[in-house]
C-alpha positions in Angstrom: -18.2 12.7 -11.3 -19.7 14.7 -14.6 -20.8 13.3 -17.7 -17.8 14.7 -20.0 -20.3 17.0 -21.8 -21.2 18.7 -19.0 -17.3 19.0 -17.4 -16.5 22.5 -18.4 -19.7 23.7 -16.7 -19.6 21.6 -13.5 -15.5 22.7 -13.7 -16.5 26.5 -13.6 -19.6 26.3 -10.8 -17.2 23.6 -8.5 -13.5 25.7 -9.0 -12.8 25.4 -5.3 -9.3 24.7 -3.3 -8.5 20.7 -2.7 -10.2 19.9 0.8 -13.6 22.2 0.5 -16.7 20.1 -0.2 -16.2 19.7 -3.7 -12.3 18.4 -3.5 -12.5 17.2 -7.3 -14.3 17.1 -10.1 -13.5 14.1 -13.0 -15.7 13.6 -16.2 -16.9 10.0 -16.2 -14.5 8.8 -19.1 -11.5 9.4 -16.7 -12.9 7.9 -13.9 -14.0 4.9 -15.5 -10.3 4.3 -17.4 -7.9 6.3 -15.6 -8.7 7.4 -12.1 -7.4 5.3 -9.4 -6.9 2.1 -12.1 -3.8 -0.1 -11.0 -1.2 0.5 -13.2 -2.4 3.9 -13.9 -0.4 7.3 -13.1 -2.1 8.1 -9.6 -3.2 4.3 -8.8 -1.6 5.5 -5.3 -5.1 7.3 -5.3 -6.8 4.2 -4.8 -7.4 4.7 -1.5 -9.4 7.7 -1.7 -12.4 5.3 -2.7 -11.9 2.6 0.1 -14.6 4.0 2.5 -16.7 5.9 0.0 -20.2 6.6 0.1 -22.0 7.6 -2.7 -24.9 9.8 -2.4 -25.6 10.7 -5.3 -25.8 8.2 -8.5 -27.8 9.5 -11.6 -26.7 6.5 -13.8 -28.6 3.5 -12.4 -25.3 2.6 -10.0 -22.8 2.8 -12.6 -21.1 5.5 -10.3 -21.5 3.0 -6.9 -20.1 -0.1 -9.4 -16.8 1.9 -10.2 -16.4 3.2 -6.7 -16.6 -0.1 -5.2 -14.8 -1.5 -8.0 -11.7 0.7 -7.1 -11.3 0.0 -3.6 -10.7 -3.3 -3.8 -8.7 -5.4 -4.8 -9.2 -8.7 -6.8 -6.9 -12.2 -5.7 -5.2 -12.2 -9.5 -4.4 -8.5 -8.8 -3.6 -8.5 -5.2 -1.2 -11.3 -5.7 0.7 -9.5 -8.3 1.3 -6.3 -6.2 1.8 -8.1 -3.1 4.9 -10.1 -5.3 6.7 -7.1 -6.8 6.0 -5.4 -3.4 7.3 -7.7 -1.3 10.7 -8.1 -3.5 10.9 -4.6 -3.0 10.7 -4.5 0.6 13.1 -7.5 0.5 15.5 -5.6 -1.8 15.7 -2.5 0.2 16.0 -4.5 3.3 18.5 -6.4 2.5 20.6 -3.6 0.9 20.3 -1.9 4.6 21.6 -5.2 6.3 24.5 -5.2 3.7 25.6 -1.4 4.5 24.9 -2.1 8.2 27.8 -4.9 7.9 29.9 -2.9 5.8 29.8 0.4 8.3 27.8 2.3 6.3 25.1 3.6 8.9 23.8 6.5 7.2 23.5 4.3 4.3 21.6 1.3 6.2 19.6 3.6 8.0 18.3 5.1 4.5 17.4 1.8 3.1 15.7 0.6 5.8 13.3 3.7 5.1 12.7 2.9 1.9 11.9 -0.4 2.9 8.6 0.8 4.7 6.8 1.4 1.4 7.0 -1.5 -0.5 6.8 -4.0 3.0 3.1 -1.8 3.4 1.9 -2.4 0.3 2.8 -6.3 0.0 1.4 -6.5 3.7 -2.2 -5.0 2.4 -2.2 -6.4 -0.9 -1.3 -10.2 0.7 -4.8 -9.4 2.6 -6.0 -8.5 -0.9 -6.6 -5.1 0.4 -5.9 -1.8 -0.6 -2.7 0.5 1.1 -4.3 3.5 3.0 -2.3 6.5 2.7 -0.1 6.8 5.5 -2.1 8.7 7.4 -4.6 6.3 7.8 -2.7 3.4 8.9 -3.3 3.5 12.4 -7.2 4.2 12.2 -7.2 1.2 9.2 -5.3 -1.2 11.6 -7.7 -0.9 14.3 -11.0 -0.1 12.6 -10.7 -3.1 10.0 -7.6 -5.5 11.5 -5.4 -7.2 9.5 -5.0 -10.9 10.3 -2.5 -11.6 12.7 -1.2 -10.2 16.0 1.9 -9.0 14.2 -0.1 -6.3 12.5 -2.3 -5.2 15.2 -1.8 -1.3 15.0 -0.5 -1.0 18.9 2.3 -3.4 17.7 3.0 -2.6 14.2 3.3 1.0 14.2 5.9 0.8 17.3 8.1 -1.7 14.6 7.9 0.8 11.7 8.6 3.5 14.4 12.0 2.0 15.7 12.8 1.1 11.9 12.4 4.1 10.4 14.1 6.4 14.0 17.2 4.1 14.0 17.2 1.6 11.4 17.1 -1.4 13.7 18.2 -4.1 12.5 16.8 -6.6 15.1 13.7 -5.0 14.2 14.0 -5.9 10.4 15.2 -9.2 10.9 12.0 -9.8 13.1 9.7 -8.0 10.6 11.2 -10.5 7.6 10.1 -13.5 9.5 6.8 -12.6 9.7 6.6 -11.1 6.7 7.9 -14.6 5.3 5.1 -16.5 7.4 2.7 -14.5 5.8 4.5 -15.1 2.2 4.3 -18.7 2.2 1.0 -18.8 3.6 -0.2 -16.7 0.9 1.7 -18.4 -1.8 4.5 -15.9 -2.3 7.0 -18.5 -1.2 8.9 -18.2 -4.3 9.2 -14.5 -4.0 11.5 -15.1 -0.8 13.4 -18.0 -2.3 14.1 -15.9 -4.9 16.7 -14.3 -2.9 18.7 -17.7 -1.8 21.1 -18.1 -0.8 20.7 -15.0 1.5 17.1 -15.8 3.5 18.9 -17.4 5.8 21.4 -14.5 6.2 17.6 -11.9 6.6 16.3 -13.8 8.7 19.4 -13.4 11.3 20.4 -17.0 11.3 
């Protein structure tokens, strides 16, 4: 993080390859308005600040406040991802149980993939926390655990696993249910309702 006067400088003395010790270099402007913001072009770099430290701050913590401010995520705003998340999930799940019942396996098996995504991000954001990329699921889920058994990382990752190999639908159905739980206990209730008169149909009634 530069002060945007001295960008073009700090651009030309730091122009090294993503992944050596100087991975990026933003002028303070961007960070402050762009970088990271939700419902900015690369809010799915969010995560990048999760589990920052910042060693260096030469404006009186205004570099800590943003950091911590963007890994985070505040109730008002985690409850508005989690919603359009989790009718995504819902969506893409039910499309797969739909193509499952009409044959189409190739078809099922594709949405329940896509499902993943959006049933990740509603799962984190219902904790009003923010997705880590997928690589960092497993060492998220059992360094800072979710609440809920469900979610531990020796039993989640084995779900997604047999979802995303085969489709599963057993597996979805389960997942649905305690995604629901979770819903209503975090207020989303009317998110799933929305899609009556089918719950009970996702569920597996």
């Amino acid at each position: 993080m530069v002060r945007d006067e001295s960008l073009a400088a700090c651009m030309e003395r730091f122009d090294t390859p993503r992944g050596e010790t100087v991975d990026a270099v933003f002028p303070l402007s961007q960070f402050e308005q762009v970088v990271g913001e939700l419902g900015s072009p690369n809010e799915w770099d969010r995560y990048s600040y999760v589990h920052v430290e910042v060693v260096l701050d030469k404006l009186d913590g205004r570099i800590a406040e943003l950091v911590a401010g963007k890994s985070v995520l505040l109730r008002d705003a985690a409850s508005a991802m989690a919603a359009a998340a989790l009718d995504g999930y819902i969506n893409s799940y039910y499309r797969s149980a739909k193509n499952g019942l009409a044959g189409l396996a190739v078809e099922a098996h594709l949405d329940a993939l896509e499902s993943i995504s959006p049933f990740l991000t509603a799962l984190f954001a219902m904790h009003e926390r923010v997705r880590p990329f997928n690589r960092f699921l497993r060492w998220e889920l059992e360094t800072f655990p979710l609440d809920g058994d469900h979610w531990a990382a020796h039993a989640l990752l084995p779900r997604l696993e047999r979802i995303a190999a085969r489709g599963a639908i057993g597996e979805q159905q389960r997942l649905f249910r305690d995604v629901e739980a979770v819903a209503r206990e975090r207020s989303l209730g009317h998110v799933v309702d929305g899609w009556e008169p089918d719950v009970g149909f996702l569920r597996g009634s």
